[in-house]
C-alpha positions in Angstrom: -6.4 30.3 -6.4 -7.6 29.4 -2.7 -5.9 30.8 0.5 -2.9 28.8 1.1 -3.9 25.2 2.3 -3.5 21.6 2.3 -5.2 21.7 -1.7 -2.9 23.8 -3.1 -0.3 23.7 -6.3 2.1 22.3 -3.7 1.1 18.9 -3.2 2.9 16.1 -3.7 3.1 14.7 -7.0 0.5 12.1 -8.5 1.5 8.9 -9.1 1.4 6.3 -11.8 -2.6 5.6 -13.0 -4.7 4.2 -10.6 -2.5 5.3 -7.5 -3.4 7.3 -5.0 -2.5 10.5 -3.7 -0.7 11.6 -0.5 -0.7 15.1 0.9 -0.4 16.6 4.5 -2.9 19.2 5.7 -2.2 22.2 6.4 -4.6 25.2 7.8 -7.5 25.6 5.7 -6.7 29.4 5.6 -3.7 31.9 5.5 -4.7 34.5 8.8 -6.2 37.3 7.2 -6.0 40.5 10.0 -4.2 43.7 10.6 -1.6 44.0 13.2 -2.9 46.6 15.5 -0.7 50.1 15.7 -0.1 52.3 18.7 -1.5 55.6 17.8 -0.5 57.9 15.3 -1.1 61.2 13.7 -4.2 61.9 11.3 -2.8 60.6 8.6 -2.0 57.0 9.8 -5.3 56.6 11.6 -6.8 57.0 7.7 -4.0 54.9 6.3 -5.8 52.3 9.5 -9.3 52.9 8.8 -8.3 52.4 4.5 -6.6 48.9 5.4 -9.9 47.7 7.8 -12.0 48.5 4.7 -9.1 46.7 2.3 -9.1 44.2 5.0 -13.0 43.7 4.8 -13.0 43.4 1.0 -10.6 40.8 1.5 -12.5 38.1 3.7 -15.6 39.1 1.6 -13.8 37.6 -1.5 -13.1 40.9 -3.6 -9.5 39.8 -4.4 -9.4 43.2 -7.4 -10.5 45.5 -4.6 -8.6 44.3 -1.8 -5.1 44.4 -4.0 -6.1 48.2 -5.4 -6.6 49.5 -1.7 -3.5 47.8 -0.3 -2.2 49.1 -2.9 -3.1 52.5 -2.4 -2.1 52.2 1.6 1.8 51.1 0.1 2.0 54.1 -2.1 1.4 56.3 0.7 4.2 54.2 3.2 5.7 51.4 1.3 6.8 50.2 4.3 3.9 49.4 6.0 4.1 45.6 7.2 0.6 44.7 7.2 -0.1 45.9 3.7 2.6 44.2 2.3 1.4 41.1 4.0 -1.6 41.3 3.1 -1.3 42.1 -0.3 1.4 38.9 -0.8 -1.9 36.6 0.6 -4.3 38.8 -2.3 -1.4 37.9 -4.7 -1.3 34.3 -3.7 -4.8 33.7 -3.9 -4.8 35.4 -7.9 -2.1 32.8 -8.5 1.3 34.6 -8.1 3.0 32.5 -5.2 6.7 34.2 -6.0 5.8 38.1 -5.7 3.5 36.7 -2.3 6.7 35.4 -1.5 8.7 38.1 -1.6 6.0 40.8 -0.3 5.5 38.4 3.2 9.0 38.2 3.2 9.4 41.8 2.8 6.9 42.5 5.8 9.0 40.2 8.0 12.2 42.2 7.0 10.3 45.1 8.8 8.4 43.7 11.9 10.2 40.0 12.4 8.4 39.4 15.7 4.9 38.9 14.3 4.5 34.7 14.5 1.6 35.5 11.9 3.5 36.5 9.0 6.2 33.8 9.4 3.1 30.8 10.3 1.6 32.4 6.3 4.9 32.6 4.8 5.5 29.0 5.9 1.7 28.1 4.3 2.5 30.0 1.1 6.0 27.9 0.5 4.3 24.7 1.1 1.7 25.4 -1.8 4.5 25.6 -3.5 6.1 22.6 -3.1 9.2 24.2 -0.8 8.6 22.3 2.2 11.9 23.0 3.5 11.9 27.1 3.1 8.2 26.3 5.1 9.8 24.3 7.6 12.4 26.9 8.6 9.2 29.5 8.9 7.0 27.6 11.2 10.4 27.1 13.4 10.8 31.0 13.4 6.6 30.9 13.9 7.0 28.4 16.7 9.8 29.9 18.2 7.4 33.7 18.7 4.8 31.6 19.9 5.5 28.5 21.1 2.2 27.7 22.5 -0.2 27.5 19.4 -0.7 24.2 18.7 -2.0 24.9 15.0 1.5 26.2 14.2 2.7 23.0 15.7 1.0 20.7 13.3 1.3 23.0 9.8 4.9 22.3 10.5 4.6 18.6 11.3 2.8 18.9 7.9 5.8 20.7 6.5 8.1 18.1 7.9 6.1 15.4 6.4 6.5 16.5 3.0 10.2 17.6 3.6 10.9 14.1 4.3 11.5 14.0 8.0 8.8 11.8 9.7 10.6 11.6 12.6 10.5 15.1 13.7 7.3 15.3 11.9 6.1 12.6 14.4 7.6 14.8 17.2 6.0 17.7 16.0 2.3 16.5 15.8 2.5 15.2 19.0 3.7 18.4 20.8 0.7 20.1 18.9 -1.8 17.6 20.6 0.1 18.2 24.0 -0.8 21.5 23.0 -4.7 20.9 21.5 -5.6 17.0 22.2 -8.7 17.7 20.4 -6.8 19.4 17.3 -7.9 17.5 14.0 -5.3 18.8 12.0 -2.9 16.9 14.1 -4.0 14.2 14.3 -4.3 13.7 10.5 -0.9 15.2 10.3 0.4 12.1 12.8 -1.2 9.8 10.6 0.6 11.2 8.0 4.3 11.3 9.7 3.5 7.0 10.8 2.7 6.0 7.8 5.5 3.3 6.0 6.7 3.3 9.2 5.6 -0.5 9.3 4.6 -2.4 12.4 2.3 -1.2 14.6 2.4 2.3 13.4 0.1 1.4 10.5 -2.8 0.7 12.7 -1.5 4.0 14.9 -2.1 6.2 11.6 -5.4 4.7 10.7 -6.7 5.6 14.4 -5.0 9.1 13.8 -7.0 9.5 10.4 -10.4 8.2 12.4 -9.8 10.4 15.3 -9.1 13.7 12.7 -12.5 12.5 11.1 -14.8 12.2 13.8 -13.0 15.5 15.5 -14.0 17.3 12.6 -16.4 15.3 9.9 -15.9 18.3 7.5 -12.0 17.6 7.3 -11.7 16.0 3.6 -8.0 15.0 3.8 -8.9 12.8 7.0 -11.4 10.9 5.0 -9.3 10.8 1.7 -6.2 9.3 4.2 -9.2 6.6 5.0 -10.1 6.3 1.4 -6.0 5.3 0.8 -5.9 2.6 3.6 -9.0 1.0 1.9 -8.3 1.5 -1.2 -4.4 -0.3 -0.9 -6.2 -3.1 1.6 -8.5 -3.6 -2.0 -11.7 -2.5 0.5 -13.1 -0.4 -2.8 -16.6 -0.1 -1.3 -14.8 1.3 2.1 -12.4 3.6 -0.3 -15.2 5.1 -2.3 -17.5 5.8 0.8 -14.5 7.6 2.0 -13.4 9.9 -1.1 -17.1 10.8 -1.5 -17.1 12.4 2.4 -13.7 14.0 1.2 -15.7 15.7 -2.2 -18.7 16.2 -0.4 -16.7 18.8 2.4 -14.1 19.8 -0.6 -15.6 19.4 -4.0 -12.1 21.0 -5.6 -10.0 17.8 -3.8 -8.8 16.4 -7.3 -7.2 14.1 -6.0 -10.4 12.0 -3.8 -11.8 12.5 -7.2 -9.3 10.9 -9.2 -8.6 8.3 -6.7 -12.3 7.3 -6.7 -11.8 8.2 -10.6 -10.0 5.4 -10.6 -11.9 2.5 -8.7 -14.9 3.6 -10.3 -12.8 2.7 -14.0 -11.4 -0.9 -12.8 -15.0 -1.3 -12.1 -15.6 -0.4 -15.6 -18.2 2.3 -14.3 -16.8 4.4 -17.7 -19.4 7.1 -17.1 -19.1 7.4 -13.6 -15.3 7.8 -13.1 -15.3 9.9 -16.3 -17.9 12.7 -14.3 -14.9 12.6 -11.4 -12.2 13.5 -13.9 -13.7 15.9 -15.3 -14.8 17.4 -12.3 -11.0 17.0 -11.1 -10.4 18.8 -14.4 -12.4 21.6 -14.0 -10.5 22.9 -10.7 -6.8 21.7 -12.2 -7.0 21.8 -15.5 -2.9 21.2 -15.8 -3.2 18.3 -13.9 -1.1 15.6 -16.3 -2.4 12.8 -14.2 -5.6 13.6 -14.7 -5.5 13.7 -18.7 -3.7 10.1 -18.5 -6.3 8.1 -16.6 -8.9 10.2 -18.4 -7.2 8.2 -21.3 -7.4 5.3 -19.4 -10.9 5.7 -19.5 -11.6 7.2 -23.0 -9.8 3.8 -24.8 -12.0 1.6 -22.6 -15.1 2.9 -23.8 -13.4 2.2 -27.2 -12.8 6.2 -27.8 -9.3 5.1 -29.3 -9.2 8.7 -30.8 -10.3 11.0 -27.5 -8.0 9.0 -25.4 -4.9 9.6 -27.6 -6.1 13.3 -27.5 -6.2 12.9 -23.6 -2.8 10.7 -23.3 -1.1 13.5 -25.8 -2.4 16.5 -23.6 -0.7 14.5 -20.6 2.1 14.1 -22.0 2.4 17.4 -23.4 1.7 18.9 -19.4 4.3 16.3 -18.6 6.9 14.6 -20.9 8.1 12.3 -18.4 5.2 10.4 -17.6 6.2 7.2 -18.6 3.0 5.5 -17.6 1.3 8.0 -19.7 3.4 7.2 -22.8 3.2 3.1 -22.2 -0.9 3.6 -22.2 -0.5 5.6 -25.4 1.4 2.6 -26.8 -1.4 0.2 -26.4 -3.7 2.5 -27.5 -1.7 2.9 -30.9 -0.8 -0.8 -31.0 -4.4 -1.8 -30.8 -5.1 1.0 -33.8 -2.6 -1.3 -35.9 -0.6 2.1 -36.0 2.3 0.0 -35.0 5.8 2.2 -35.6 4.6 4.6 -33.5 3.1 2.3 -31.1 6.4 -0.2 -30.5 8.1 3.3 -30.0 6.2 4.7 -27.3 5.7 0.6 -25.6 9.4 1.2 -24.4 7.9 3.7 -22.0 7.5 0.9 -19.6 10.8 0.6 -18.5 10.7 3.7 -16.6 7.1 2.8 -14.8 7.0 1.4 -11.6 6.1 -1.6 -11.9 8.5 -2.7 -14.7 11.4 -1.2 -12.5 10.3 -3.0 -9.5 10.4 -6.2 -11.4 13.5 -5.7 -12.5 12.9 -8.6 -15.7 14.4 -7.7 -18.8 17.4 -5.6 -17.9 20.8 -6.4 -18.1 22.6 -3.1 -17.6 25.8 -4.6 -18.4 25.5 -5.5 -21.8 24.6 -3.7 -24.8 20.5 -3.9 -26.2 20.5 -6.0 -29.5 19.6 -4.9 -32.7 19.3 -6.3 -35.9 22.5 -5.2 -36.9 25.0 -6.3 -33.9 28.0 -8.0 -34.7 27.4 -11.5 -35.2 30.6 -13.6 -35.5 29.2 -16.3 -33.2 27.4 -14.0 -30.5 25.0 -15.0 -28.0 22.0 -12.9 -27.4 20.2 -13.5 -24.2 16.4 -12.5 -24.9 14.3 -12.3 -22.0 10.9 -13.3 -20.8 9.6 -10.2 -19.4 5.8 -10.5 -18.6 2.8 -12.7 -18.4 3.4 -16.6 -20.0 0.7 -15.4 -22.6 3.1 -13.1 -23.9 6.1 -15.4 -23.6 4.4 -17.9 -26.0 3.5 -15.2 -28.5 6.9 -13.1 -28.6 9.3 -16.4 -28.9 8.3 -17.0 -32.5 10.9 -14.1 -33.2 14.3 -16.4 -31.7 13.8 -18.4 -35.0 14.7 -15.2 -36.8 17.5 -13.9 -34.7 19.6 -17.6 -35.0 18.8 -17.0 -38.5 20.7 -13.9 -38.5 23.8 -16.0 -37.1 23.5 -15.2 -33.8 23.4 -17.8 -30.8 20.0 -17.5 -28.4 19.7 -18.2 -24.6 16.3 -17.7 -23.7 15.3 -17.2 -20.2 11.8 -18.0 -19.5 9.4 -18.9 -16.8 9.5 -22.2 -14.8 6.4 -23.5 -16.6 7.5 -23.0 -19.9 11.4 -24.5 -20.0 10.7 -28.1 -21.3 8.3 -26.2 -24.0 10.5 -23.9 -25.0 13.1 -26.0 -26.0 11.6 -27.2 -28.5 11.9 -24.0 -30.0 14.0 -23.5 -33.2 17.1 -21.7 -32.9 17.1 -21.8 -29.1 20.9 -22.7 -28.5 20.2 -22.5 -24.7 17.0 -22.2 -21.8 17.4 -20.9 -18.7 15.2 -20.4 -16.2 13.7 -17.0 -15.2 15.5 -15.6 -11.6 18.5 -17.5 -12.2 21.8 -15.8 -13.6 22.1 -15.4 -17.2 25.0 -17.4 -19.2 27.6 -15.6 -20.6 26.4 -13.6 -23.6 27.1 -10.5 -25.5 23.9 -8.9 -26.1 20.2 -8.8 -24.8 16.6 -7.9 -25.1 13.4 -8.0 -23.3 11.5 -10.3 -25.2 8.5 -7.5 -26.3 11.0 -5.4 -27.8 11.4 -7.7 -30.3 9.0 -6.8 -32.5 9.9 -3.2 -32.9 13.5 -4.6 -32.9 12.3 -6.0 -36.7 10.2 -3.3 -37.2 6.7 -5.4 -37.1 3.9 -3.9 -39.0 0.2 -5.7 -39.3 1.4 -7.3 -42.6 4.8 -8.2 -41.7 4.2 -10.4 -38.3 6.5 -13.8 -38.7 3.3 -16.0 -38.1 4.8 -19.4 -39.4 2.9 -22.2 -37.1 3.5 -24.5 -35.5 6.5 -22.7 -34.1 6.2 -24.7 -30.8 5.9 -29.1 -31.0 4.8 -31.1 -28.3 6.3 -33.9 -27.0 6.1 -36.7 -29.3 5.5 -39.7 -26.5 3.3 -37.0 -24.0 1.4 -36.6 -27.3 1.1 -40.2 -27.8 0.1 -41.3 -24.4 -2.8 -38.5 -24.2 -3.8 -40.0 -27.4 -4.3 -43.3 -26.0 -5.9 -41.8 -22.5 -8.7 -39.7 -24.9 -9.5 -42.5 -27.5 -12.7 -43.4 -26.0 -14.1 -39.7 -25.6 -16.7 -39.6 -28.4 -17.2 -37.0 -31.3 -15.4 -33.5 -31.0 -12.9 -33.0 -28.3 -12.9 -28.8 -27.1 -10.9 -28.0 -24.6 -12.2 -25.1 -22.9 -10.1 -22.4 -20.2 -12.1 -19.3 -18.7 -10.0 -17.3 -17.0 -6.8 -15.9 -17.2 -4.1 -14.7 -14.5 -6.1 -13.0 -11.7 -3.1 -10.5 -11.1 -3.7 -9.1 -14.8 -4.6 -5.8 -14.3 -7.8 -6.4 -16.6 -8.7 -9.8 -15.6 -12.2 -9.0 -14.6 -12.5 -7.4 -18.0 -10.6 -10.1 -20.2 -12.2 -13.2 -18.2 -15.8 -14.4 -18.2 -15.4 -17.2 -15.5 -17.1 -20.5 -16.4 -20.9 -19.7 -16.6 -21.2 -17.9 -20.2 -19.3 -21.2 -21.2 -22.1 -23.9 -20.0 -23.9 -23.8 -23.1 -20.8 -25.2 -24.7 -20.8 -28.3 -22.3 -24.2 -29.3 -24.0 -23.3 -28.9 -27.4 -24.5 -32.6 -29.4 -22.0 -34.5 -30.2 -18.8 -33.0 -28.6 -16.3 -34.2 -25.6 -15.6 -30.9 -24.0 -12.1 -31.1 -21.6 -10.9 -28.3 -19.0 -7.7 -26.8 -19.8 -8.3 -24.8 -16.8 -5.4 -24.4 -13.9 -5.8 -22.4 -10.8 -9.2 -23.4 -9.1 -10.5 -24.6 -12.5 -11.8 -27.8 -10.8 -13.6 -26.4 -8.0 -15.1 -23.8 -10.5 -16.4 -27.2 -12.2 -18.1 -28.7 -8.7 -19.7 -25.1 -8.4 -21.6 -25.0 -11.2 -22.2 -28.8 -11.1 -20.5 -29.4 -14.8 -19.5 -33.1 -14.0 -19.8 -33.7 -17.8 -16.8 -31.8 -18.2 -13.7 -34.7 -18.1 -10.8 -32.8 -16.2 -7.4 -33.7 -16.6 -5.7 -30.6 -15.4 -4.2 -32.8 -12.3 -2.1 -34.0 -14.7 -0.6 -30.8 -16.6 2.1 -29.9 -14.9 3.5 -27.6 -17.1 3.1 -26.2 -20.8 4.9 -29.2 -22.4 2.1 -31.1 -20.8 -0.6 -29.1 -22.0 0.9 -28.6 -25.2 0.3 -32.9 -25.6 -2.7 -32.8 -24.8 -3.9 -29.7 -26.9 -2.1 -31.7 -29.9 -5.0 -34.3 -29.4 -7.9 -31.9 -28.8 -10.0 -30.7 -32.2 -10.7 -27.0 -31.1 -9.8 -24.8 -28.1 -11.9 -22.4 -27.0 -10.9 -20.3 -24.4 -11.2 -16.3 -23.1 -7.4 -14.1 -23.7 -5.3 -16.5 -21.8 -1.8 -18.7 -22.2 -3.6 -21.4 -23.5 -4.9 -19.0 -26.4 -1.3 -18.7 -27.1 -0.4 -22.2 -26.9 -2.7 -23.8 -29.5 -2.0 -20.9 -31.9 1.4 -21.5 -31.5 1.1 -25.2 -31.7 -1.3 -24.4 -35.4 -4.2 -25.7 -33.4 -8.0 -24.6 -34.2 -8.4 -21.9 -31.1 -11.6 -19.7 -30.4 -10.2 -16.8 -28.4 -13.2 -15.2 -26.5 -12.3 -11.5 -26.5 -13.7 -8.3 -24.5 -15.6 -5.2 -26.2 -12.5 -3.6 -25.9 -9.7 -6.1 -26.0 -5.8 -6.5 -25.4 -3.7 -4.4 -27.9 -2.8 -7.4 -29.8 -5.8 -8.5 -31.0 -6.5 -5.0 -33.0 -10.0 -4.1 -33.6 -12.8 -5.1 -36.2 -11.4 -8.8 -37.4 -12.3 -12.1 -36.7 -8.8 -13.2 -37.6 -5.5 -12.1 -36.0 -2.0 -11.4 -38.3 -0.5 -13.7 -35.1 -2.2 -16.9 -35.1 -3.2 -17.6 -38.8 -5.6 -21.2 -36.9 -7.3 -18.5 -34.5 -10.6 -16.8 -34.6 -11.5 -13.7 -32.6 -15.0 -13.9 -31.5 -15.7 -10.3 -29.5 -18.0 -9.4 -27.0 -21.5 -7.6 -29.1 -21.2 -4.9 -26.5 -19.6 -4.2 -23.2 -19.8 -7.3 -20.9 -22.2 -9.1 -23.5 -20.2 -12.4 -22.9 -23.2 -15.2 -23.6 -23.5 -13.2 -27.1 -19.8 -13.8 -27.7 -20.1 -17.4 -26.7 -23.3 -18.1 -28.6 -21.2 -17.0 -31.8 -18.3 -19.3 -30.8 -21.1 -22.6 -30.2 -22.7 -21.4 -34.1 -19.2 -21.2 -35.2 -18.1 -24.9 -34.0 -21.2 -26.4 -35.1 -20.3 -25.1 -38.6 -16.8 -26.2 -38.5 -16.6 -29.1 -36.5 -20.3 -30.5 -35.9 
């Protein structure tokens, strides 16, 4: 273990996967020197001259040699301050931080006055993780020598962790009253303004900049940079930054998993996997680090490693919901579906789920399968993409069946649609209050809720209908298109976490556009048009102005022969409806979709067509044009 510092076991914890971390600095080093004594007899001026060689042995990095001849000094007077000091920083360093504890706070028992022993008692607690014992040692450093501006700013850092920015912010600045040219302090003002809002954002960044260019070998100023960039989504600006941090502090985990991280949303697999490992390699516990390792492993499609990875997490850290939500889609996609829906509940307790705040209803019991009936109402609840809405509802047949009444709440886009659901007693939209009802449950708990296995998934389509008239009328407005009619969509949601993995964008799809003898027709919302213009695909007809909602696509997908379309909604839709769907799909896709089939135990009209290889997108759709020429041309 290092010297007590800013990189030690004290560090605040990791976050979810693909966070970033926060820490203050502290001094890169504990003080490692003797307290000079007046004179003494013979014997104490060896006892000296033994604790300047221990002393020497120390700096040099002979931990074993420096604790033996401290050692040997407190055997001869076991109350020699220095020696117990001393030997509490050898003790820290070899990775006991409570017997360091005690021997530093041992040594202040016996000389109290000596700022040094309360500034490295204060550095010692803050590695780990007591920021508030450390804050109450720098004030008793402080208070001995109220001039240093370094003790100044190691207990702005303290305060920073303990939760006090304002005196935090106080803090830093007396330091740099103190030392204007103090790097440390800066960084550690940074630190205390941060979600502060206003203008004190700005105010930090300047802070980290100023720390930086103070001292260029100060990693945590350029990991603080790396943060801002990284949250602003600047990923070429964040990266730079984490590399400066690893280049002055190769052992800084968490630059490494942080640039980990962008370097695995980038789908540079190799890459990030080098910085976890290397993150590994100085914190092997680390539980964060196992779980985006995961992360990593299943999308190089090493299902098996990452499970390894997500189960060594979890083992380091049972609570790591996150970690235990990944694992679920890695199971899921294995088919290995008990275990899978089991650990899928994970994601009410990760951040994001929580900050949404769909699917909970605290005030009412969850429903199972075995809940009293006698004319209850269960509310089930859209809790995620409209994808998932569409695919999940097919299960509110089964509950009516079961004699319960069903409210569904559901997005805006999808109200008129869903009512044509069976069994649906009642829609409501999505944000407003909930009926009165007796039970509920997030809609993709529903399939554990009936204990869904690969063979057992109620796929009875159509379990959506279109409008009958809208169906009509798009009937009447498409008669004079000529031969096959494929709707086409190229992109899903871009605030899916893997939408740059799950969606091609219109190029790979030209080559449909010129297939003999076919109409092809955007399904595509958000920007789908101007996508169109860009690539100059005027033989594309575009009726998207005119869907408003599902129902309306759902009319006009009722009159199209094939659909062919990347892991989007309007997937969902036309298997739902029973309509002929092509569902482009990545090397390594969605859970859902499971792995080696061209058919899907969801949608019994749907064929999978995936990627050859990793980003091989015109292979997948040169499959999908051989596949409707042999079907529909």
């Amino acid at each position: 273990m290092p010297p007590p510092d800013g990189c030690g076991s004290g560090c605040p914890a990791m976050p979810a996967p693909g966070g970033v971390w926060n820490r203050p600095w502290r001094r890169s080093r504990c003080l490692v020197r003797p307290r000079p004594y007046p004179r003494r007899p013979i014997a104490m001026a060896d006892l000296t001259e033994a604790l300047t060689r221990a002393v020497d042995r120390h700096q040099a990095g002979d931990l074993d040699s420096a604790e033996q001849a401290y050692r040997v000094i407190l055997e001869n007077q076991p109350d020699h301050a220095d020696a117990l000091h001393l030997l509490g920083l050898v003790l820290y360093q070899k990775g006991d931080p409570a017997q360091a504890t005690d021997l530093i706070r041992k040594a202040i028992s016996l000389v109290p006055g000596l700022p040094m022993y309360h500034g490295n008692l204060g550095r010692v607690l803050m590695a780990q993780g007591e920021a508030h014992g450390a804050v109450d040692a720098y004030r008793n450093a402080v208070a001995l020598m109220p001039d240093d501006a370094a003790l100044h700013s190691d207990m702005a850092a303290a305060l920073v962790t303990a939760g006090d920015s304002d005196a935090a912010r106080s803090r830093a600045r007396l330091a740099l009253e103190l030392n204007p040219n103090l790097a440390p302090a800066h960084l550690n003002l940074g630190l205390a303004l941060q979600g502060t809002g206003g203008t004190a954002a700005k105010e930090a960044e300047a802070c980290f900049r100023r720390a930086a260019d103070l001292d260029p070998g100060l990693a945590d100023a350029h990991h603080a940079l790396g943060q801002i960039h990284q949250a602003r989504g600047e990923d070429d600006a964040a990266m730079e930054c984490y590399r400066l941090a690893i280049a002055a502090r190769p052992d800084l985990i968490e630059a490494r998993c942080n640039l980990g991280n962008i370097l695995r949303e980038r789908m540079d697999l190799d890459a990030a996997m080098a910085q976890y490992d290397a993150a590994l390699a100085a914190a092997p516990g680390e539980a964060t680090l196992h779980a985006n390792r995961g992360v990593a492993l299943h999308e190089m499609g090493r299902f098996d490693d990452a499970l390894m990875a997500y189960d060594k997490a979890l083992e380091i850290d049972p609570d790591d919901a996150e970690c235990r939500r990944n694992r679920g889609m890695t199971r899921l996609l294995l088919g290995r579906f008990k275990a899978g829906w089991a650990d899928y509940e994970a994601r009410w307790q990760t951040r994001r789920f929580k900050d949404e705040g769909r699917g909970r209803d605290p005030g009412k019991p969850r429903w199972t399968a075995d809940a009293v009936k006698d004319g209850t109402t269960v509310l089930v609840q859209a809790e995620q993409g409209l994808g998932d809405t569409i695919q999940f509802s097919r299960y509110v047949p089964h509950i009516a069946d079961l004699g319960f009444h069903v409210t569904l709440q559901c997005p805006a886009p999808l109200m008129r649609l869903m009512a044509s659901l069976e069994g649906v007693t009642k829609t409501v939209e999505q944000g407003d209050p909930a009926p009165d009802h007796d039970f509920h449950i997030p809609m993709l708990s529903l399939p554990a809720a009936f204990a869904t296995e690969p063979d057992t998934v109620p796929a009875d389509v159509p379990y959506l209908q279109p409008d009958k008239m809208e169906t009509a009328a798009w009937s009447d407005r498409l008669a004079d298109l000529p031969g096959t009619r494929i709707g086409i969509s190229w992109k899903g949601s871009a605030a899916h976490p893997r939408d740059r993995v799950r969606s091609p964008g219109l190029a790979p799809l030209l080559p449909l556009i010129n297939l003999s003898g076919a109409s092809v027709l955007s399904l595509q919302k958000d920007g789908g048009a101007a996508d169109l213009a860009a690539h100059g695909a005027d033989a594309v007809v575009d009726p998207t102005g005119d869907l408003m909602d599902f129902a309306a696509t759902a009319a006009l997908v009722a009159n199209l022969d094939v659909v062919v379309t990347c892991d989007t909604a309007v997937g969902h839709l036309a298997g739902a409806l029973g309509r002929p769907v092509v569902m482009l799909l990545p090397h390594v896709p969605e859970w859902r979709w499971l792995l080696e089939r061209g058919d899907t135990p969801w949608y019994p009209t749907m064929r999978l067509i995936r990627q050859p290889a990793p980003g091989d997108w015109s292979g997948a759709v040169d499959q999908a044009a051989k596949y409707i020429r042999r079907h529909w041309l």
